[in-house]
Every structure is written in structure tokens, then in C-alpha cells.
N, C-alpha and C positions, 0 to 999 in steps of 0.2 A: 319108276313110280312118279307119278305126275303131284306134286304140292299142289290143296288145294290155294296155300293163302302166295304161293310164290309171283303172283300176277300181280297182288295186290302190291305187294312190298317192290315191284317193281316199276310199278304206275307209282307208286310214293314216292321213290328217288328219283324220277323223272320229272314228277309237280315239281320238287325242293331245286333241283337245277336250274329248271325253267324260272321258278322264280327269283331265283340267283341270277342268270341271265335276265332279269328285268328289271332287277334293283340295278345291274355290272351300266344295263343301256341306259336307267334313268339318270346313273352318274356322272356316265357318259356326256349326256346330252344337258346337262347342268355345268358340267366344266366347259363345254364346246362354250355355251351361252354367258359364263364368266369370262371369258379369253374372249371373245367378241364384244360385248359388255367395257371390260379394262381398255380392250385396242381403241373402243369411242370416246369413253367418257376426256379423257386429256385433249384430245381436239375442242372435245364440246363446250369444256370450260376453256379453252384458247377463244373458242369462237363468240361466247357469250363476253370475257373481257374486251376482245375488238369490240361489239358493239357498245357496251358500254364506254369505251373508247371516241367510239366515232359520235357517239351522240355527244358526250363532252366538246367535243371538236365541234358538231354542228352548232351547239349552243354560242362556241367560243366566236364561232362562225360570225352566227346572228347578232349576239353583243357589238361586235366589229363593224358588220353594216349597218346597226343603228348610231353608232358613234360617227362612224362617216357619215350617214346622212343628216347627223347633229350639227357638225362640221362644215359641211359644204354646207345646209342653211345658212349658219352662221358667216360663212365667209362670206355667200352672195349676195344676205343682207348688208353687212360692209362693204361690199364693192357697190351698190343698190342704194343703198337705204339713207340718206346724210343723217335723219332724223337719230336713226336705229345708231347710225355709229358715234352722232353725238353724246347721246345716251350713255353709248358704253365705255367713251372716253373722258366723261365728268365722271360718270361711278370710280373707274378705276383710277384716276386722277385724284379722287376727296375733292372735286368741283362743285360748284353751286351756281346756279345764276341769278344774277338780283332781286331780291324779292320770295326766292324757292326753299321751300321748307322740304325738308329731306328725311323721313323715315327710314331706316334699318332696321331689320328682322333679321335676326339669325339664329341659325338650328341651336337647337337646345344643344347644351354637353354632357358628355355621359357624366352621370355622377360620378364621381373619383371617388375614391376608398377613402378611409380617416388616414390611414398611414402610407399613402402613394407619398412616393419621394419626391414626386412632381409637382406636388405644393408646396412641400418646404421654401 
């Protein structure tokens, strides 16, 4: 004797699998994508401190060659310049020459605290 509902209830168990088999793939394929996800991210933050690395380094770079070119001006005018180097050997001297009235300007200082130990 042939059920009429036994087709149905078997088409039923078959949906519920299949759908089990699609949640089983969609979890699947969410762990493959974490596991490849974890194996990038540690390089990626490796790679992004190098660069913030090397730009530190480039800047420290560029400070350098503006110092040297500070530098070598400076010396050329002294090898160069008599004016320039007399200049800079009464300054540093506390020299004067007869008759020269000498202003100094210097950088303001940080204001100190009331109780820095540095003024006592």
C-alpha cells in the first residue's frame, strides 16, 4: 500500500539536510576566511610599523642634511668670508670695536614654576 503523505515527509528530510549541509559549508567557508584573515593580519601590522619606521628614519634623514648643509655654509663662510668671521669672533669673544654699540636679543625662557628647585 502506497502512503499518500510518505513523499512529502521525505522531500522534508531531504530540505532539513540540505539545509544543514549549507549552514556545515557557510561555516566552512567563514573559518577558511578567519585562518587566512589571522595568517595576514601579523605581517600587516609588521609592515605598517616598518613604515612608520622608515618615515621616522626619512625625516631623521632630512634634519641631518639640513644640518650639514647649515654646517658646510657656515664653515665656507669662515674659510670665505673675513667680514663674516670677524663678526662671529667678537660675538663669541664679548668684543666690541670703538665706538660699537652692541644689542642682544635672546629667546625668551620658559616660565619656571613657583616651586622649581632651579631657582632657589
Amino acid at each position: 500500500m502506497h502512503h499518500p503523505y510518505g513523499d512529502f515527509r521525505a522531500r522534508r528530510e531531504a530540505s532539513v539536510w540540505q539545509r544543514l549541509n549549507r549552514i556545515l559549508l557557510v561555516l566552512l567557508v567563514i573559518a577558511i576566511w578567519l585562518v587566512i584573515v589571522s595568517l595576514f593580519v601579523p605581517p600587516y601590522k609588521k609592515l605598517m610599523q616598518s613604515r612608520t619606521e622608515i618615515d621616522k628614519l626619512q625625516q631623521d634623514v632630512n634634519d641631518q642634511k639640513a644640518l650639514l648643509a647649515r654646517q658646510t655654509r657656515e664653515v665656507n663662510l669662515l674659510t670665505t668670508n673675513v667680514t663674516y668671521l670677524e663678526t662671529i669672533a667678537r660675538d663669541r669673544l664679548d668684543l666690541m670695536k670703538e665706538g660699537e654699540t652692541i644689542f642682544r636679543l635672546e629667546a625668551a625662557r620658559a616660565k619656571s614654576k613657583p616651586n622649581d628647585p632651579a631657582r632657589r
